[in-house]
FIPA-107868 format. One record per atom (N, C-alpha, C): residue number from 1; residue in one letter; atom name; x, y, z. Coordinates in steps of 0.2 Angstrom, whole numbers, plus 5000, padded with zeros to 4 digits. Layout:
BEGIN
  num  residu  atome    px    py    pz
  NUM       A     CA     X     Y     Z
...
// end
This chain:
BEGIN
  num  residu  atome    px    py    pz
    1       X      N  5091  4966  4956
    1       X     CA  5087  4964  4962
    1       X      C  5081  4968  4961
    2       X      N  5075  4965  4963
    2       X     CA  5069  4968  4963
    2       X      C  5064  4966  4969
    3       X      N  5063  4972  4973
    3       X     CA  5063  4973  4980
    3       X      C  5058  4979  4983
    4       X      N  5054  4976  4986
    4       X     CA  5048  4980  4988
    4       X      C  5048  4982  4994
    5       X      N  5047  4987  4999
    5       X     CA  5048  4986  5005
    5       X      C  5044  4990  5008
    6       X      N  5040  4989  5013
    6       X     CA  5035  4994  5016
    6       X      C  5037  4996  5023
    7       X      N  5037  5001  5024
    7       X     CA  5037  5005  5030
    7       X      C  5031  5011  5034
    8       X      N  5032  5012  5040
    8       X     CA  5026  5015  5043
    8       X      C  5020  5014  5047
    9       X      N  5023  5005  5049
    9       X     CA  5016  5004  5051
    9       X      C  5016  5004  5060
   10       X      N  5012  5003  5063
   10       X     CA  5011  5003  5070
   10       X      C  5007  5003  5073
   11       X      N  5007  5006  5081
   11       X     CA  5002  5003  5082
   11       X      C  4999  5011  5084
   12       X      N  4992  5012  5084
   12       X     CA  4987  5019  5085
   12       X      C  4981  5019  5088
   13       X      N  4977  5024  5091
   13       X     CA  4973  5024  5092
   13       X      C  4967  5025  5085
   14       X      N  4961  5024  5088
   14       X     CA  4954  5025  5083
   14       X      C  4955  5034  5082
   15       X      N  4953  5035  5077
   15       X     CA  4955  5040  5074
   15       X      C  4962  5043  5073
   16       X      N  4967  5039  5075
   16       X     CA  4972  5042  5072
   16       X      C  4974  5041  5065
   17       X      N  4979  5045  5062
   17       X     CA  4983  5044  5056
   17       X      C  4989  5039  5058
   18       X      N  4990  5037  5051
   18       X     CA  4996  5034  5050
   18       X      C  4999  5035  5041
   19       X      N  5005  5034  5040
   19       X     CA  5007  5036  5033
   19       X      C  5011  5030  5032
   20       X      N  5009  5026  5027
   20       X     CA  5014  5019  5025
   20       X      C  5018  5022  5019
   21       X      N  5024  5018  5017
   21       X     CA  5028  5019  5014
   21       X      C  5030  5013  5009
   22       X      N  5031  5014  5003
   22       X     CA  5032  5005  5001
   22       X      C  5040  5009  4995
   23       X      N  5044  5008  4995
   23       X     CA  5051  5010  4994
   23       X      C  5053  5005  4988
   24       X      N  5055  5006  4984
   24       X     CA  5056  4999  4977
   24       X      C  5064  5000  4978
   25       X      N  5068  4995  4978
   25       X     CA  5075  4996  4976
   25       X      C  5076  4998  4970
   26       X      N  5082  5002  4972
   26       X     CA  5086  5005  4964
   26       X      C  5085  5002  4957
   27       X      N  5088  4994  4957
   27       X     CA  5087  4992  4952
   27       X      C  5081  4990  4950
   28       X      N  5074  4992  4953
   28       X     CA  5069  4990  4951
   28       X      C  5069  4995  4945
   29       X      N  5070  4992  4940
   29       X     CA  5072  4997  4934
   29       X      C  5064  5000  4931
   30       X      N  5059  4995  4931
   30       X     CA  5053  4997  4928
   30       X      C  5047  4998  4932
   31       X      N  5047  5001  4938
   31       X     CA  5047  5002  4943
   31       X      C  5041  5009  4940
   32       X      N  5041  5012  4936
   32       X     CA  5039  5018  4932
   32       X      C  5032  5015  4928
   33       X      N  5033  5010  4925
   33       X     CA  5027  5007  4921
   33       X      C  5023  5002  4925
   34       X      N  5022  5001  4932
   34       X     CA  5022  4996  4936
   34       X      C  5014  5000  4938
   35       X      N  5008  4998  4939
   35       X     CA  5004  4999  4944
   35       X      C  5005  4997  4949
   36       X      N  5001  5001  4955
   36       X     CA  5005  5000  4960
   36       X      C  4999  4999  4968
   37       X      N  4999  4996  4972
   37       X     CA  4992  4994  4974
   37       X      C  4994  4993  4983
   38       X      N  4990  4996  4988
   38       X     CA  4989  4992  4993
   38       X      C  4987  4988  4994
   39       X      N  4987  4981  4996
   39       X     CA  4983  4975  5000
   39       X      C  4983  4976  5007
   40       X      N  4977  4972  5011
   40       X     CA  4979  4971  5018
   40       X      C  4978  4965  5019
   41       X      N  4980  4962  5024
   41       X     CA  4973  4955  5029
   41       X      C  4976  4953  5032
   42       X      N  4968  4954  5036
   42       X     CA  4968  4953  5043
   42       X      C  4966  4946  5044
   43       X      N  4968  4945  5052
   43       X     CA  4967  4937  5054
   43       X      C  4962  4934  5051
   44       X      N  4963  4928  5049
   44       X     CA  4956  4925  5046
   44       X      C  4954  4926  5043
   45       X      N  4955  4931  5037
   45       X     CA  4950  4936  5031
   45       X      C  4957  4934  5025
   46       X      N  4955  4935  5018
   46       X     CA  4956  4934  5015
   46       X      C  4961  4942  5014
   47       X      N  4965  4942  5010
   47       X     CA  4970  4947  5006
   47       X      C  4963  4952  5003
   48       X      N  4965  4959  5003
   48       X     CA  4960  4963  5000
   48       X      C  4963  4967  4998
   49       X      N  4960  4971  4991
   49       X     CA  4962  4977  4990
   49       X      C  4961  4984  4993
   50       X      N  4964  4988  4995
   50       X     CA  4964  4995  5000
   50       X      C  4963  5000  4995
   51       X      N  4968  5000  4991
   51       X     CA  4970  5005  4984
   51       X      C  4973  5002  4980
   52       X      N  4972  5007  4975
   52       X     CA  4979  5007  4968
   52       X      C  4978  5012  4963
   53       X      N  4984  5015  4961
   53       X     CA  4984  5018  4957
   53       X      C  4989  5016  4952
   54       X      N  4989  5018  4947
   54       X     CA  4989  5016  4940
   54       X      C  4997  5020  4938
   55       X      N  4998  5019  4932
   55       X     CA  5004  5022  4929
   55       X      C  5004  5029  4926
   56       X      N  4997  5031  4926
   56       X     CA  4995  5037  4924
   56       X      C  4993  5042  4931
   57       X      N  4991  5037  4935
   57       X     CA  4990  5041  4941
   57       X      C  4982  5043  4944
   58       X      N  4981  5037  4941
   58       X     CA  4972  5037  4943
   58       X      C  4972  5033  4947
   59       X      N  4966  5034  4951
   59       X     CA  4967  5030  4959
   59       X      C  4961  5027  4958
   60       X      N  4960  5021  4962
   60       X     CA  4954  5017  4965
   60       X      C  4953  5015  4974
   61       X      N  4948  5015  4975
   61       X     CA  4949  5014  4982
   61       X      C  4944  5009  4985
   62       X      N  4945  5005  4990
   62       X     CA  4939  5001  4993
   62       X      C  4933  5005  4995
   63       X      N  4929  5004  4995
   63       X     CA  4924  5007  5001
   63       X      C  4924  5009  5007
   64       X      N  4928  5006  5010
   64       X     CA  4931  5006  5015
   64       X      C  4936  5012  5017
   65       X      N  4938  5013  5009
   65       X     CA  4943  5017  5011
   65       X      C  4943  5024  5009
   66       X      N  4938  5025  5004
   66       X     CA  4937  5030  5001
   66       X      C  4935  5036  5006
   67       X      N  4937  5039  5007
   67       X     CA  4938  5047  5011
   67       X      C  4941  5048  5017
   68       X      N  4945  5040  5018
   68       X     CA  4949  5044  5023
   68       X      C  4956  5040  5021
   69       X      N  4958  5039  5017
   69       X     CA  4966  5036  5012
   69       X      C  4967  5039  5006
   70       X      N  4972  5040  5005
   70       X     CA  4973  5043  4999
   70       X      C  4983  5040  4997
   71       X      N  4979  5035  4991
   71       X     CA  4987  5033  4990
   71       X      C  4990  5039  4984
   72       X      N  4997  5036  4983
   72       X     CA  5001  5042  4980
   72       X      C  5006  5039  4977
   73       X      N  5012  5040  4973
   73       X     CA  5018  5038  4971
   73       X      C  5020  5043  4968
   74       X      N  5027  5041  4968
   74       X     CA  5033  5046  4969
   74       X      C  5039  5042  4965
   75       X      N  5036  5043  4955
   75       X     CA  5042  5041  4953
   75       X      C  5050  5040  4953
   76       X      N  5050  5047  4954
   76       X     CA  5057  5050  4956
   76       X      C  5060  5045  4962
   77       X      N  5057  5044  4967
   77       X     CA  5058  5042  4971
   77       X      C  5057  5035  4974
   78       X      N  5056  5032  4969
   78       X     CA  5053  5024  4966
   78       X      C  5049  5025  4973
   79       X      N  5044  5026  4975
   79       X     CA  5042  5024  4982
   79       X      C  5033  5024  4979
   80       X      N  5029  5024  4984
   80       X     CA  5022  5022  4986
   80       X      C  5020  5023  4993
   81       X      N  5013  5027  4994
   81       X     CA  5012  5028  5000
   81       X      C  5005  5029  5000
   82       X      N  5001  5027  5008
   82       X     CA  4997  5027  5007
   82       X      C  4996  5029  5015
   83       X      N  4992  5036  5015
   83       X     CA  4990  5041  5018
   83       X      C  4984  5039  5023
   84       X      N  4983  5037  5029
   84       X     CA  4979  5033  5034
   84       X      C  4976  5040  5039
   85       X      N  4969  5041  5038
   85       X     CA  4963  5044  5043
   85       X      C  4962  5043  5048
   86       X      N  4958  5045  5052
   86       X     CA  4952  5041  5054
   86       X      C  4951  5034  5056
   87       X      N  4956  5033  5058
   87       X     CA  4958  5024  5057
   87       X      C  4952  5019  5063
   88       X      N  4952  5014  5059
   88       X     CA  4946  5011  5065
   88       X      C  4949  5004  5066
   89       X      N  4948  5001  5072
   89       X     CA  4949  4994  5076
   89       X      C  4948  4990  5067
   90       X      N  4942  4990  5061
   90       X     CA  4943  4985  5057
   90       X      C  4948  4986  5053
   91       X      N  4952  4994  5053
   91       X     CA  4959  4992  5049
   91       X      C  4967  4989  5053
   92       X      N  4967  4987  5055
   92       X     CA  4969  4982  5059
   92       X      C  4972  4977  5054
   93       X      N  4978  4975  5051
   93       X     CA  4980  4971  5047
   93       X      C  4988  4972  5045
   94       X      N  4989  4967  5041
   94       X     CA  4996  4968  5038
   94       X      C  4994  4971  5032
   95       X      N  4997  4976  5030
   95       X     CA  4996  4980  5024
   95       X      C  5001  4978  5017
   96       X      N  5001  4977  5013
   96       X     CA  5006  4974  5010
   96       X      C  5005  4978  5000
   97       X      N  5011  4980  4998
   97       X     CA  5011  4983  4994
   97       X      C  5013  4979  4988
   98       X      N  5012  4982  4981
   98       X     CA  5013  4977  4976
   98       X      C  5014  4982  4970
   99       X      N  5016  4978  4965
   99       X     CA  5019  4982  4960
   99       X      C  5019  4975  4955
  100       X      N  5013  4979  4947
  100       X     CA  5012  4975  4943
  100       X      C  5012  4977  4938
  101       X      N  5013  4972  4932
  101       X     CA  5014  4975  4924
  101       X      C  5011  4969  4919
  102       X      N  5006  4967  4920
  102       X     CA  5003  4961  4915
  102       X      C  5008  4960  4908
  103       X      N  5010  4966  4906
  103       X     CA  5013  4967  4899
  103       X      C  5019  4963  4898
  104       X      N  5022  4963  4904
  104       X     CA  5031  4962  4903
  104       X      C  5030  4956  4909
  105       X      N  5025  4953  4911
  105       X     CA  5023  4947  4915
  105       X      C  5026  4949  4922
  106       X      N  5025  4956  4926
  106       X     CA  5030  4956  4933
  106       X      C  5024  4957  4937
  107       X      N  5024  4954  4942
  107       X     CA  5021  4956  4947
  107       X      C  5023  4953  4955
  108       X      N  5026  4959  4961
  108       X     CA  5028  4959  4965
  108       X      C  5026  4962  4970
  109       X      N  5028  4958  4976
  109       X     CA  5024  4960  4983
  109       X      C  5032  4963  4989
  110       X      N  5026  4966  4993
  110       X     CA  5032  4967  4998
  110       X      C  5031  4963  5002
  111       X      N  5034  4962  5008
  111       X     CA  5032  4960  5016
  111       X      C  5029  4960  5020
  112       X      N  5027  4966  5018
  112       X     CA  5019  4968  5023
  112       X      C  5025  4971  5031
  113       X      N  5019  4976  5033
  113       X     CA  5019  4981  5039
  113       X      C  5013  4980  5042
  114       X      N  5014  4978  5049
  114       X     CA  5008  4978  5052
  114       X      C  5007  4985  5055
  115       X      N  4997  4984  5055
  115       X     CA  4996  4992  5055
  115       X      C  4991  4988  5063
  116       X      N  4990  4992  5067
  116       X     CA  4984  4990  5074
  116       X      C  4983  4994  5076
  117       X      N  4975  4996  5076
  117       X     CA  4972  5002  5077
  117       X      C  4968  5000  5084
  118       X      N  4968  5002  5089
  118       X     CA  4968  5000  5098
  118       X      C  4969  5006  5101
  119       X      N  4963  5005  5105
  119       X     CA  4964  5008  5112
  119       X      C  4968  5007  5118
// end
């Protein structure tokens, strides 16, 4: 079984943090070679990239997100996370994490965790 799952999400005030978690099951066996990426999206808006970081461990980040998210992975712990600042009313979305391998044709999503950033 090959199984994605994200956790973390809720709801916060503006400027608060929040920490997601995206947790791969055991037998995601290639779970190592897989980049690894957040999406969001929010009502009415397309799916978007937030982050992703690579196999090697180089990150990319929206505009959006650059200086106040910092994604991360944890081999050992097949997991994925993404470290939330400063958060504003526009991140407001279902966050949904993925894990890809062009190579070996796999690409897999989780279920998304809603994140709502409210006063």
């Amino acid at each position: 079984q090959v199984q994605l799952v994200e956790s973390g999400g809720g709801l916060v005030q503006p400027g608060g943090s929040l920490r997601l978690s995206c947790a791969a099951s055991r037998t995601f066996f290639t779970f190592n070679t897989m980049g690894l990426g957040w999406y969001r999206q929010a009502p009415g808006k397309q799916r978007e990239l937030v982050a992703n970081i690579s196999r090697g461990g180089s990150t990319n980040y929206a505009d959006s997100a650059k200086g106040r998210f910092t994604i991360s992975r944890d081999n050992a712990k097949k997991s994925m996370y993404l470290q939330m600042s400063s958060l504003e009313p526009d991140d407001t979305a279902v966050y949904y994490c993925r894990a890809d391998n062009a190579l070996i044709r796999a690409d897999y999503w989780g279920q998304g965790t809603q994140v709502t950033v409210s006063s």
